[in-house]
N, CA, C and O of each residue as an XYZ file, in Angstrom:
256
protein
N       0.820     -1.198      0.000
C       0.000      0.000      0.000
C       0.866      1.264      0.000
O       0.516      2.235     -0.672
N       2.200      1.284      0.874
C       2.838      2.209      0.904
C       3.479      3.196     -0.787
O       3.337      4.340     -1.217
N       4.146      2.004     -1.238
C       4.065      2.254     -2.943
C       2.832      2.826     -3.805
O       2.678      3.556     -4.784
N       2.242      2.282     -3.136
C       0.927      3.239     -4.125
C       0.448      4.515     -3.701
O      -0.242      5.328     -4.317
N       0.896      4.556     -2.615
C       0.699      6.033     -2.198
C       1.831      7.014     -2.393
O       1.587      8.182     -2.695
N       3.172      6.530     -2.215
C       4.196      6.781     -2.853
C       4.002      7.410     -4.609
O       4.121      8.573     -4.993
N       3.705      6.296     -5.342
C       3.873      7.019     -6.540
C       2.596      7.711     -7.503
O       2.550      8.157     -8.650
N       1.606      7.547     -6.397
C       0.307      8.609     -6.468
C       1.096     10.098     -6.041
O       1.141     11.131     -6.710
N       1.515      9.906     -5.098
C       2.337     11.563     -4.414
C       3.467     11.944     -5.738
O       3.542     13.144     -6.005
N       3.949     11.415     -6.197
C       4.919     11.738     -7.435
C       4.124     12.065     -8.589
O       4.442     12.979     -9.351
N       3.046     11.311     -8.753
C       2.676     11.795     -9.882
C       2.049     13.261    -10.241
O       2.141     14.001    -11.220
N       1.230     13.346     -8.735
C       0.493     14.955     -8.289
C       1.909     15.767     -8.187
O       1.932     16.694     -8.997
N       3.081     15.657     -7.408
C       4.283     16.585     -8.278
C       4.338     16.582     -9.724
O       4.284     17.671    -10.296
N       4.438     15.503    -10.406
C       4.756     16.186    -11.686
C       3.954     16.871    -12.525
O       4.299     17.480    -13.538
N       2.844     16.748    -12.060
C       1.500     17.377    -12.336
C       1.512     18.955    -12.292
O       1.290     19.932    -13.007
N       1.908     18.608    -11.010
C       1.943     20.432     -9.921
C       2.830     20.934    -10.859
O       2.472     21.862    -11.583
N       4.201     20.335    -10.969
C       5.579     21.128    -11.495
C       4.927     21.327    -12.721
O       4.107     22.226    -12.530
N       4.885     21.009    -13.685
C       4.352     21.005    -14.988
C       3.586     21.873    -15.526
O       3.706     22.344    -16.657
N       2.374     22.231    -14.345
C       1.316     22.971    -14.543
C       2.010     24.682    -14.447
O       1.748     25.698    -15.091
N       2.856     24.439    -13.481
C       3.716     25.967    -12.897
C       4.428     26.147    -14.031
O       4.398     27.273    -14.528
N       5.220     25.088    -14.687
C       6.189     25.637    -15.627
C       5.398     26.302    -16.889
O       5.876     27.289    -17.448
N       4.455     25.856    -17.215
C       3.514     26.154    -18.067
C       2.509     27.670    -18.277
O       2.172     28.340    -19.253
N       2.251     27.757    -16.647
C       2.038     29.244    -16.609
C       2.673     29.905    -16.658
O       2.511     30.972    -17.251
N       3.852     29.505    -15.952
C       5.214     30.894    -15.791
C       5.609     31.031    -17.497
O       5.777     32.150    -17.981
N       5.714     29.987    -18.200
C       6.249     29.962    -19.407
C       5.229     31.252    -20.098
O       5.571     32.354    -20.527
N       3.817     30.600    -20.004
C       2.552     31.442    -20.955
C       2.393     33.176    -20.259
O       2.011     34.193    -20.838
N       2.843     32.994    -18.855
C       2.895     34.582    -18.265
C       4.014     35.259    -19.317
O       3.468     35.896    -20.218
N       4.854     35.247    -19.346
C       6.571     35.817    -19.423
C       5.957     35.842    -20.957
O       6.025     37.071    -20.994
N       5.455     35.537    -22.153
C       5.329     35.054    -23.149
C       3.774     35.992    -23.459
O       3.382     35.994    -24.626
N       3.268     36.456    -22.819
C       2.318     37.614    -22.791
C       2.659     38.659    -22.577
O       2.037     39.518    -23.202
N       3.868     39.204    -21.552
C       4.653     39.797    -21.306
C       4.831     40.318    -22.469
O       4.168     41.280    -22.859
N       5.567     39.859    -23.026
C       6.484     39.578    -24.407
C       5.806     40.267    -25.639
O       6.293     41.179    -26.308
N       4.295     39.513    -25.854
C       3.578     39.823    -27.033
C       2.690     41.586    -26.456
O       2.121     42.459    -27.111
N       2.913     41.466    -25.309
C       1.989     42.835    -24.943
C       3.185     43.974    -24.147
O       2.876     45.061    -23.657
N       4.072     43.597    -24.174
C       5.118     44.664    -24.316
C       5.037     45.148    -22.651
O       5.777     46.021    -22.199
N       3.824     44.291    -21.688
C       3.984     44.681    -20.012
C       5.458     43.951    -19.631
O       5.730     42.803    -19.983
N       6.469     44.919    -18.759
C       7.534     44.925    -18.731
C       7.521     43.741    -17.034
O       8.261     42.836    -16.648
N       6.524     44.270    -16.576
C       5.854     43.615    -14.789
C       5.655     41.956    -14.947
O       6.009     41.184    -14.057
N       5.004     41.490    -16.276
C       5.320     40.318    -16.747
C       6.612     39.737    -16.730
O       7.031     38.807    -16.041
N       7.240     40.494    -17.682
C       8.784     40.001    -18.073
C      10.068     39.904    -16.807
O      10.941     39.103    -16.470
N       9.559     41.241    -16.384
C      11.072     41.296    -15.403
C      10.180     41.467    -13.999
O       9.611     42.510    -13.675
N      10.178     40.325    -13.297
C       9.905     40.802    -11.739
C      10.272     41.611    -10.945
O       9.262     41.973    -10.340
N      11.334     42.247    -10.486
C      11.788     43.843    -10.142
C      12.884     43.656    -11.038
O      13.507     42.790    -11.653
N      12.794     45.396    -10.726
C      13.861     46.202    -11.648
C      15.268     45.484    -11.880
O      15.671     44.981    -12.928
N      15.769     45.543    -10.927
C      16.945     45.157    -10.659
C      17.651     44.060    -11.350
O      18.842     43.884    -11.604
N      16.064     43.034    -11.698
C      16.989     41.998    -11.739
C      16.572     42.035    -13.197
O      15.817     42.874    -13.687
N      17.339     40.706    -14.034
C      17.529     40.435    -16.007
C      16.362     39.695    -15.874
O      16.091     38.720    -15.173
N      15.177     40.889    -17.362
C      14.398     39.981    -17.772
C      14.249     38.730    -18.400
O      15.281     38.542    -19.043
N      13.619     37.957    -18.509
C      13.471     36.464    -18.550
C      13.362     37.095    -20.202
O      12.516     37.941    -20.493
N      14.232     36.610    -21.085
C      14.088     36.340    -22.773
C      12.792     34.979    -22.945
O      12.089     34.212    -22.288
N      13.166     35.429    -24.445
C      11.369     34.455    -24.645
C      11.719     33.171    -25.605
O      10.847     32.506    -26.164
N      13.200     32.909    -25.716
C      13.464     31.737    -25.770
C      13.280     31.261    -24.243
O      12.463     30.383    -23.964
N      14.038     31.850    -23.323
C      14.091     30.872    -22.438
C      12.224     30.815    -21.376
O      12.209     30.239    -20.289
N      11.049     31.405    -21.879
C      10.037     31.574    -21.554
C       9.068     30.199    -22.676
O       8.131     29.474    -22.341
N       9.820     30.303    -24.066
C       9.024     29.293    -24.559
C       9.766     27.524    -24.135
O       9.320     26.404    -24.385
N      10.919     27.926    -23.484
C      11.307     26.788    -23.237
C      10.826     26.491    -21.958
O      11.203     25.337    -21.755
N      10.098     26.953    -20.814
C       9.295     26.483    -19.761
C       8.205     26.137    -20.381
O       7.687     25.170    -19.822
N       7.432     26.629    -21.606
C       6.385     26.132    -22.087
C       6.316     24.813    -22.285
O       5.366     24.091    -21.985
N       7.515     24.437    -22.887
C       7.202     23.459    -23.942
C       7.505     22.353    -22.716
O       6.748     21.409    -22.486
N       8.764     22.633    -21.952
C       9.176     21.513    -20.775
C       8.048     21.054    -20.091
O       7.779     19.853    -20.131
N       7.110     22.109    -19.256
C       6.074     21.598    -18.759
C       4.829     21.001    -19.474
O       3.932     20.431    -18.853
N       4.836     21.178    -20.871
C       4.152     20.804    -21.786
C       4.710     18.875    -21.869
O       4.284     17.721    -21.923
N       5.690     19.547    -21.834
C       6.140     17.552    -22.046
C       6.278     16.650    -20.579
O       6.324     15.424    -20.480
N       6.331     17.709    -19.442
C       5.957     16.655    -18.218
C       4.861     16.337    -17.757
O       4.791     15.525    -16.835
């Protein structure tokens, strides 16, 4: 029984992770097409997220 609860709990992670990479990917990637900068770069300070590396959370969580 322990195993099955085990890899029920793994699967709802890869689920979870997947689903996150997917929004963050489609946020940053609206950003992008609508030119909001609050999308792209979370504070000032720090380097906005490029939209290669925004379609590549897409597609990753797309494939987990």
């Amino acid at each position: 029984m322990k195993g099955k609860d085990l890899m029920h709990l793994l699967r709802v992670v890869a689920i979870v992770s997947g689903v996150i990479s997917i929004t963050l990917g489609l946020t940053v990637l609206i950003g992008w097409y609508t030119g909001a900068v609050i999308l792209i770069q979370v504070y000032p300070a720090f380097v906005p997220m490029q939209y290669n590396t925004a379609l590549g959370f897409l597609l990753s969580g797309t494939a987990i």
